[in-house]
C-alpha positions in Angstrom: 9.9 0.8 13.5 9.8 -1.2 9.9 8.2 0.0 6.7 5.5 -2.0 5.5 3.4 -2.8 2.4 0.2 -3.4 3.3 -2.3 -5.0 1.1 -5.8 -4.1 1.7 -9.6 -5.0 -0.1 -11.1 -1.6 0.8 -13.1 -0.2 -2.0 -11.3 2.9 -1.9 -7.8 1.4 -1.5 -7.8 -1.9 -3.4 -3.8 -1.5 -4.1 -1.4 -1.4 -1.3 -1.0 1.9 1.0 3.3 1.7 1.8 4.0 3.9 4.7 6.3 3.4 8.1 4.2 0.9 11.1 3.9 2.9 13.8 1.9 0.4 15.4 -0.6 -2.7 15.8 -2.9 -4.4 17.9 -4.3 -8.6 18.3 -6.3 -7.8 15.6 -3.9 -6.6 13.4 -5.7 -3.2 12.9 -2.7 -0.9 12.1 -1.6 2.4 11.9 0.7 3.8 9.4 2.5 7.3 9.1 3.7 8.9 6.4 1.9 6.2 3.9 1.3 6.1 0.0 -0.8 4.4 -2.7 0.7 3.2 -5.7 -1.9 3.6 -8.4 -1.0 1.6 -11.5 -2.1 2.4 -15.0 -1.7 0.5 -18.6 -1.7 3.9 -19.7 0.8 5.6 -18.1 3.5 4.9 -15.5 2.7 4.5 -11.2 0.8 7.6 -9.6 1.9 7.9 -6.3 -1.2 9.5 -3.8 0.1 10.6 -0.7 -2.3 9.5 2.4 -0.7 10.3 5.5 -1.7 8.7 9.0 -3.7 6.2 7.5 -5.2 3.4 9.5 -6.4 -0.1 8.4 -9.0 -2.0 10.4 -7.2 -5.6 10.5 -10.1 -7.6 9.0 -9.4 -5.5 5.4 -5.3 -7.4 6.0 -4.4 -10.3 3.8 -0.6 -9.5 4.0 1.9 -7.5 5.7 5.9 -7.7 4.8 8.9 -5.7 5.3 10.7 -4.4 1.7 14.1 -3.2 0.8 14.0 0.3 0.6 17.1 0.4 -1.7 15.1 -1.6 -4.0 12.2 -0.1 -3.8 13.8 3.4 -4.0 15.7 2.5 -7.2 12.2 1.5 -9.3 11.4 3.6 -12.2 7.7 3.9 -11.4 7.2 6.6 -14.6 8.1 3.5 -16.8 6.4 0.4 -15.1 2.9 -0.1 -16.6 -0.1 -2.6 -15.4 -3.6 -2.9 -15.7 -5.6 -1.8 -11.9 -6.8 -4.5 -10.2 -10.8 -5.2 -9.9 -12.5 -4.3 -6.9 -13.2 -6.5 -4.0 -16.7 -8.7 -4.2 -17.5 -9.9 -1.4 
């Protein structure tokens, strides 16, 4: 089982759900357990949202990629500021 980011354009979840790949079909619709949403801010540091199971139909995938969780672990996400990202148009 790897831990994923996944990077979605749903209007509710334009950022990227993390969470641990419990599984995947052709279409790459996946399903994620224990799974979070980094919310970013210019005004104050990373809000973390805790989703749970959390699947993703596989149209709404642009890119999937293992990370280091030492890395990631050892962010200061109280400190790291950026503006949110605009939503999807399609």
């Amino acid at each position: 089982v790897s831990t994923a980011y996944i990077y979605t354009n749903l209007t509710l979840f334009y950022l990227f759900p993390k969470g641990t790949l419990k599984g995947f079909d052709q279409t790459i619709n996946l399903i994620l357990d224990e799974s979070h949403e980094r919310v970013f801010s210019s005004q104050q540091g990373v809000e973390q949202v805790v989703l749970g199971l959390y699947i993703v139909r596989g149209d709404n995938v642009a890119v999937i990629g293992e990370i280091d969780e030492e890395t990631d672990s050892a962010l200061d996400l109280g400190n790291i500021r950026a503006e949110p990202l605009n939503s999807v148009v399609h």
